[in-house]
C-alpha positions as CSV (number, residue, x, y, z in Angstrom):
1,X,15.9,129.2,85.7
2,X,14.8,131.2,88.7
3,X,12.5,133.8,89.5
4,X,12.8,137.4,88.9
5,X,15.6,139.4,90.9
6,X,15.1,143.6,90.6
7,X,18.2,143.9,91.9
8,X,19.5,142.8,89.1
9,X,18.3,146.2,86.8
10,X,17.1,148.7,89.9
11,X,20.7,148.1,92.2
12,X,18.7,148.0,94.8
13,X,15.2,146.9,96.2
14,X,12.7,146.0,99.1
15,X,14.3,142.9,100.3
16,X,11.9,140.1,100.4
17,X,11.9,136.8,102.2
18,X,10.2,133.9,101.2
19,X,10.3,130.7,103.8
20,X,8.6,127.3,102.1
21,X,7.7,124.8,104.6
22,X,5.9,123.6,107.6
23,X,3.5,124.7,110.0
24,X,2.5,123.1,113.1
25,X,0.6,122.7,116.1
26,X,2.5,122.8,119.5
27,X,1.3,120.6,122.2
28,X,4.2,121.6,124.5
29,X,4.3,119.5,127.6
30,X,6.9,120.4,130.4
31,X,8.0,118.2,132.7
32,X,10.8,117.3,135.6
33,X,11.5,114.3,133.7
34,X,10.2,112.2,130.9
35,X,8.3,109.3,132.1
36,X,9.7,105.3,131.7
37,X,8.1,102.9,130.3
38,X,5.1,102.1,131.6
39,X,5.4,105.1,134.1
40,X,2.6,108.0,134.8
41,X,4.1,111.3,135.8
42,X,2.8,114.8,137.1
43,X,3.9,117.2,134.8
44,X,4.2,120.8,135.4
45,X,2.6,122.3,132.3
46,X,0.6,122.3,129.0
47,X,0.4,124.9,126.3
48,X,-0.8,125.0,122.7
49,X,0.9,127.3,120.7
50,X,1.8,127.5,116.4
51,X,5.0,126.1,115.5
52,X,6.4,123.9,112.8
53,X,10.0,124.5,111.4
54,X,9.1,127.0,108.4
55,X,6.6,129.1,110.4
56,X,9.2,129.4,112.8
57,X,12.0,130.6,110.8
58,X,9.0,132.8,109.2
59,X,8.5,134.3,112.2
60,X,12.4,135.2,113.0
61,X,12.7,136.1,109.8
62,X,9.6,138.8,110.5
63,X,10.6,139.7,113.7
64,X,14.3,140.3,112.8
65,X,12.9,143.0,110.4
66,X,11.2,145.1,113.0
67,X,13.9,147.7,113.7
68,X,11.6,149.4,115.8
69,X,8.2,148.3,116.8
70,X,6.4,150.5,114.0
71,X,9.2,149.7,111.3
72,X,9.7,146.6,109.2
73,X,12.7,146.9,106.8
74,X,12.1,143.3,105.0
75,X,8.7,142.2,103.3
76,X,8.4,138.2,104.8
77,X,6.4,135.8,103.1
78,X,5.2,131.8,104.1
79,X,3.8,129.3,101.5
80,X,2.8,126.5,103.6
81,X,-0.2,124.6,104.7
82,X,-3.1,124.3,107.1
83,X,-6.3,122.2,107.4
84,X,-9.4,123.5,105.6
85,X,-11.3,125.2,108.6
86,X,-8.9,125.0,111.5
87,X,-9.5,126.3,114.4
88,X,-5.8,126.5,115.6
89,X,-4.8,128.4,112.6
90,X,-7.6,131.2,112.9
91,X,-6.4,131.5,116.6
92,X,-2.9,131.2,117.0
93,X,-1.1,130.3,113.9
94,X,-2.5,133.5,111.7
95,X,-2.4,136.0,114.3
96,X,1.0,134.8,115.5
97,X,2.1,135.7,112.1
98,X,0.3,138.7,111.4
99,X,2.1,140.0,115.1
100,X,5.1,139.0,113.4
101,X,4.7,141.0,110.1
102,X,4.5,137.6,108.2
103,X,2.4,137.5,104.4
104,X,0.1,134.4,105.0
105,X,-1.6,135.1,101.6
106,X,0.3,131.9,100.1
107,X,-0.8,129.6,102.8
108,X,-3.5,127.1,101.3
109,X,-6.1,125.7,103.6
110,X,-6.2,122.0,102.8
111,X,-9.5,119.9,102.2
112,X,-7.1,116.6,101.9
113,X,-5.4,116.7,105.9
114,X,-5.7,117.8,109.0
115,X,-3.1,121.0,109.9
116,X,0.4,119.4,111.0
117,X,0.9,119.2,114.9
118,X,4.1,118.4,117.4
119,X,4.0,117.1,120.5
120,X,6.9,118.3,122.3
121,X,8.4,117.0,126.2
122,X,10.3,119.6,127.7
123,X,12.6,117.6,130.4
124,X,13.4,120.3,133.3
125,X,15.7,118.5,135.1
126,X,17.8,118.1,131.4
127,X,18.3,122.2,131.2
128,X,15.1,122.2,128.7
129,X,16.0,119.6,126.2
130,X,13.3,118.4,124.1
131,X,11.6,115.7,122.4
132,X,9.0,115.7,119.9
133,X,6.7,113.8,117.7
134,X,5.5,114.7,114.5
135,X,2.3,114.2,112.6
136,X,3.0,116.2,108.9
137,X,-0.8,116.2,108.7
138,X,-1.2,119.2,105.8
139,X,2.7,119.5,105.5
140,X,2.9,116.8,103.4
141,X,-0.5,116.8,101.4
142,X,-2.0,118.8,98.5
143,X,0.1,122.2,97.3
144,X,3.3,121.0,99.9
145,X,3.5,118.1,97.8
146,X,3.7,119.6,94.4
147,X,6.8,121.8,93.8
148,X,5.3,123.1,90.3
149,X,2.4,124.6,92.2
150,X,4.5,126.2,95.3
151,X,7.0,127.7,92.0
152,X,3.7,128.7,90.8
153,X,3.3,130.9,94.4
154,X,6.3,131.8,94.2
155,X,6.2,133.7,91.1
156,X,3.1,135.1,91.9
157,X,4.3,137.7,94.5
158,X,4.1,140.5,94.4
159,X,7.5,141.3,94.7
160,X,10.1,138.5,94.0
161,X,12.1,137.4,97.4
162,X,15.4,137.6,97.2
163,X,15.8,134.7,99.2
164,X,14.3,131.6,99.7
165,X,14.4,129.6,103.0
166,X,14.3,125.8,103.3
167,X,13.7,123.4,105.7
168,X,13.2,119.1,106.2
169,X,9.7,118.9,107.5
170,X,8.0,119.2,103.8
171,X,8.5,116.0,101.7
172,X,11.6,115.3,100.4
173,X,10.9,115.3,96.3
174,X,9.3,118.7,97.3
175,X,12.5,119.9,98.7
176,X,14.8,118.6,96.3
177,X,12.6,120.0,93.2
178,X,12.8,123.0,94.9
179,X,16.5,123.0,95.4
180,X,17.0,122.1,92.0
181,X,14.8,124.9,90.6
182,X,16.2,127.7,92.5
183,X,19.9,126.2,92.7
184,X,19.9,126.1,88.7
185,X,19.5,129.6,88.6
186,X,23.5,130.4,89.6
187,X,24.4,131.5,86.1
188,X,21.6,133.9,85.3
189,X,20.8,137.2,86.8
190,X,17.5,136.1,87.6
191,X,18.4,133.9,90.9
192,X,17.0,133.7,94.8
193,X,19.3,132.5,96.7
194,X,18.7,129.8,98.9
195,X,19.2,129.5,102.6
196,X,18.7,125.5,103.7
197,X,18.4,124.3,106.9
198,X,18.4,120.6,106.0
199,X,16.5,119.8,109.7
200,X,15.4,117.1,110.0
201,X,17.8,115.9,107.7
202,X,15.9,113.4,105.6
203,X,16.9,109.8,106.1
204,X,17.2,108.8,102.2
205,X,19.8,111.2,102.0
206,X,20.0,114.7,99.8
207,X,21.2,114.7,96.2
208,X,24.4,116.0,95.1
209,X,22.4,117.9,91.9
210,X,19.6,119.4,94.3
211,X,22.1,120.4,96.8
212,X,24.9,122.1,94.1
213,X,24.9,125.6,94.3
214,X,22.7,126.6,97.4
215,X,24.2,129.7,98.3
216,X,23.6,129.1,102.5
217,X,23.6,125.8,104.4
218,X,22.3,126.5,108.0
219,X,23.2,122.9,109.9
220,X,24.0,122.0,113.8
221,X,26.8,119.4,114.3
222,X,24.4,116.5,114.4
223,X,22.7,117.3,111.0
224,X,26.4,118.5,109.4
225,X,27.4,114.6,109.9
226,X,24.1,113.3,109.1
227,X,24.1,115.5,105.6
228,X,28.1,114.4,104.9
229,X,27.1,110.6,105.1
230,X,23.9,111.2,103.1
231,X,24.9,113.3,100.0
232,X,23.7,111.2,97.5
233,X,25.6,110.9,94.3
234,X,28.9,111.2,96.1
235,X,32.2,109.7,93.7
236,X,33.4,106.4,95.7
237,X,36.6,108.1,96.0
238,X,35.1,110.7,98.1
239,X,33.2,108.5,100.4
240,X,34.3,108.7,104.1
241,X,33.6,105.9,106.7
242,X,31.2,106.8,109.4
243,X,33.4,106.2,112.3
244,X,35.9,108.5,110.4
245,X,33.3,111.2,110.0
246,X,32.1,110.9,113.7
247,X,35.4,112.3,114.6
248,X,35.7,115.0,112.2
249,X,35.2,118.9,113.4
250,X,33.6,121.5,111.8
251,X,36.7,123.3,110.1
252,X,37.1,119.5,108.5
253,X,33.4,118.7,107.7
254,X,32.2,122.7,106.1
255,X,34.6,122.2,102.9
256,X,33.1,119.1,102.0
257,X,30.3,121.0,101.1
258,X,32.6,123.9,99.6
259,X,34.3,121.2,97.2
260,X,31.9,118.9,96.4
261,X,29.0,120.8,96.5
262,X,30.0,124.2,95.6
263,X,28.1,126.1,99.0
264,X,28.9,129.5,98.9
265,X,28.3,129.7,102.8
266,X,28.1,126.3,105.2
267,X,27.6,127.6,109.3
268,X,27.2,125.1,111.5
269,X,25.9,125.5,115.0
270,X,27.8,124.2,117.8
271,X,25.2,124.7,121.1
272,X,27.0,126.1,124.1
273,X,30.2,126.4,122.5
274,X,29.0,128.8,119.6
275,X,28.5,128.6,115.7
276,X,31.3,127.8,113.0
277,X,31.1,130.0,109.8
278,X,32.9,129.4,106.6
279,X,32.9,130.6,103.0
280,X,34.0,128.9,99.4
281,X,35.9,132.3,98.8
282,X,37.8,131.8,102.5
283,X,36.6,133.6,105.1
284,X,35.9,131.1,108.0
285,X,35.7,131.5,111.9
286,X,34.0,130.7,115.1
287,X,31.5,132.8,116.6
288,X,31.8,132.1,120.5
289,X,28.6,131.2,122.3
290,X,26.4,133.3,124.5
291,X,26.0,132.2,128.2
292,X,22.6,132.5,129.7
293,X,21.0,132.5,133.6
294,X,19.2,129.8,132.5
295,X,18.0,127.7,129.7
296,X,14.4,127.2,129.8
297,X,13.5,125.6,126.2
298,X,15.4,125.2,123.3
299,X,12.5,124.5,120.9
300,X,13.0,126.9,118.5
301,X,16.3,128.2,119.3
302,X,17.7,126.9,115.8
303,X,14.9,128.5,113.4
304,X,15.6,131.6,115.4
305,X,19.4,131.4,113.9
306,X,18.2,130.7,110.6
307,X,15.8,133.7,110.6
308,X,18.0,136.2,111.7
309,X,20.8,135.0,109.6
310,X,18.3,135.0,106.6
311,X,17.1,138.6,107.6
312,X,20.7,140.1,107.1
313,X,21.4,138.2,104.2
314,X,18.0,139.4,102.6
315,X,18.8,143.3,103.6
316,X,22.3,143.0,102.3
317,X,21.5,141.2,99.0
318,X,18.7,143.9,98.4
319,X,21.9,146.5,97.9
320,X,22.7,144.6,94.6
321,X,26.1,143.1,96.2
322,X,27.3,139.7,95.6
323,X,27.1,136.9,97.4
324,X,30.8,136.5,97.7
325,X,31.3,140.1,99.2
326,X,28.9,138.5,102.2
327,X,32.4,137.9,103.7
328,X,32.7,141.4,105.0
329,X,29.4,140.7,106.7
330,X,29.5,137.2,107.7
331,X,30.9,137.4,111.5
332,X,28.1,140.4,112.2
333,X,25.5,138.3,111.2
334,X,26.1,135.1,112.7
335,X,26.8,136.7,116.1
336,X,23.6,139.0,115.7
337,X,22.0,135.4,114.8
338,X,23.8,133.9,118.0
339,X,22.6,136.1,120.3
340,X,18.4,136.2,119.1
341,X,18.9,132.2,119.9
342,X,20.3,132.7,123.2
343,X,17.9,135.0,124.1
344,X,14.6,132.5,122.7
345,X,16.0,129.7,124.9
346,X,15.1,131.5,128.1
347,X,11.9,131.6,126.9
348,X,9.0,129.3,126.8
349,X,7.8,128.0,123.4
350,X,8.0,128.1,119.8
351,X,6.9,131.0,117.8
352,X,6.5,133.2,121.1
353,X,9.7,133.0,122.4
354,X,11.9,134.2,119.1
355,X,12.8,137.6,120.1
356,X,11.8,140.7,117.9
357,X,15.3,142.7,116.7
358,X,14.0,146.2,118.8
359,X,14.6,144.0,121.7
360,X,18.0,142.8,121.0
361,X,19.2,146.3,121.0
């Protein structure tokens, strides 16, 4: 089961990224602080901009591939959707990803829901934190809620991707159909590996048999405690209690996922204090974190990890090496992954503010 993988007869290929998942609408409202209950503030700004968790990751994923600002070393796909007729996605969704070297061709344009929007409160006085309200809208209507149609798009590139990214914001049968698919494929030749970012982790939980086998789990502490209380399926015997697992670290809660699971790879972002990395084969370690002047919005600080990590995974895959000999290659691509989300932080916005790779240089 799977899709087509020409590395497995050419030894090498264009690598090819495919991210399935959500696209939004930014209302991005900055503030000094977020008003009480009750309470009418004067904020300081309002911008509109594309967003949503997979077009994010789309766009690091694209912009990680420009090596220079003419050269693009990785083909980047999104299947996703939009309202029928929007005119956010004709203005600033679709040429944000067209500026980013992004494929929109599998991108339907819903009759059945409106596109998907955000409405994000960037607190000042809280170094940029964020909080943000949802409406799926198009994310969870029509081809985002059928995983034998987005299969469907999937095998109709093209070129097969080598990898395929995954996020929370797209229903969760959706995302465990898709796990399942594309996880089942890790006895043939014919597999894309998966890179999930289980964010936001989905309150029902994830299943043990969608989750086996992904070959990358992207989380941040938060979502890495969230996921090891919500695997469902777990034996009894392996059950933790919740104030134990509150208190476990990252080195304790990554081979859960190892073990139980079978992840190849489980990183897990720590903020400030840098990302934890660890393989099933045994290569583990901690990435330190980047200091910055200033942090002026963390929005999409997180897809910017997952992109760039995705990127170098893609380009190394491509060569027709293994998963497992990833470890020589692991560190370099966290930190390289580390420091594109320091750098987005300083920067207003979603989509906008993830950094293209000629300017990491």
């Amino acid at each position: 089961m799977g899709i087509k993988d020409e590395t497995a007869t050419t030894g090498t290929s264009q690598p090819h990224i495919c991210i399935i998942g959500s696209l939004n609408i930014d209302f991005v409202t900055s503030t000094p602080r977020c008003p009480g209950p009750g309470e009418t503030l004067t904020a300081t700004s309002l911008s509109v901009t594309a967003g949503g968790k997979g077009g994010n990751q789309a766009t690091a994923c694209g912009r990680a591939s420009f090596t220079s600002k003419d050269t693009q070393d990785v083909a980047v796909s999104m299947i996703g959707a939009v309202g029928a007729d929007d005119v956010y996605y004709s203005t600033l969704l679709k040429p944000a990803f067209e500026k980013s070297g992004v494929n929109t061709a599998s991108i339907e344009e819903s009759t059945e829901a409106q596109t998907g929007s955000a409405s994000i409160i960037v607190e000042e006085a809280a170094g940029g934190e964020n909080r943000i309200l949802v409406v799926p809208g198009a994310n969870h209507s029509g081809m985002m809620n059928d995983t034998s149609h987005i299969i469907s798009a999937v095998k109709e590139q093209e070129v097969s991707p080598g990898v395929i990214v995954l996020q929370g914001e797209i229903p969760r049968k959706t995302t465990l159909g898709l796990l399942e698919y594309f996880n089942g494929g890790v006895a043939t030749t014919n597999r894309a590996h998966v890179v999930f970012n289980p964010a936001p982790v989905f309150p029902e939980g994830i299943s043990l048999t969608a989750l086996k086998h992904t070959s990358v789990l992207i989380m941040n502490e938060t979502e890495a405690v969230q996921m090891s209380r919500s695997i469902v399926g777990l034996p009894v015997s392996d059950s933790t209690q919740p104030t134990e697992l509150d208190d476990l670290q990252p080195e304790e809660l990554a081979p859960r996922f190892h073990e139980l699971a079978h992840v190849q790879i489980v990183v897990i972002t720590l903020g400030a204090k840098g990302v934890y990395f660890s393989t099933r084969t045994g290569r583990r370690g901690v990435v330190p974190g980047v200091k910055v002047l200033k942090v002026v919005d963390t929005t999409a600080a997180g897809d910017t990890f997952v992109g760039y990590f995705s990127t170098a995974l893609g380009r190394f895959l491509a060569t027709g090496a293994s998963l497992e000999s990833f470890d020589d290659q692991i560190e370099a691509a966290v930190s390289k992954a580390n420091a594109a989300a320091a750098k987005c932080v300083q920067r207003r916005g979603a989509m906008q503010s993830i950094p293209f790779a000629y300017d990491m240089e």
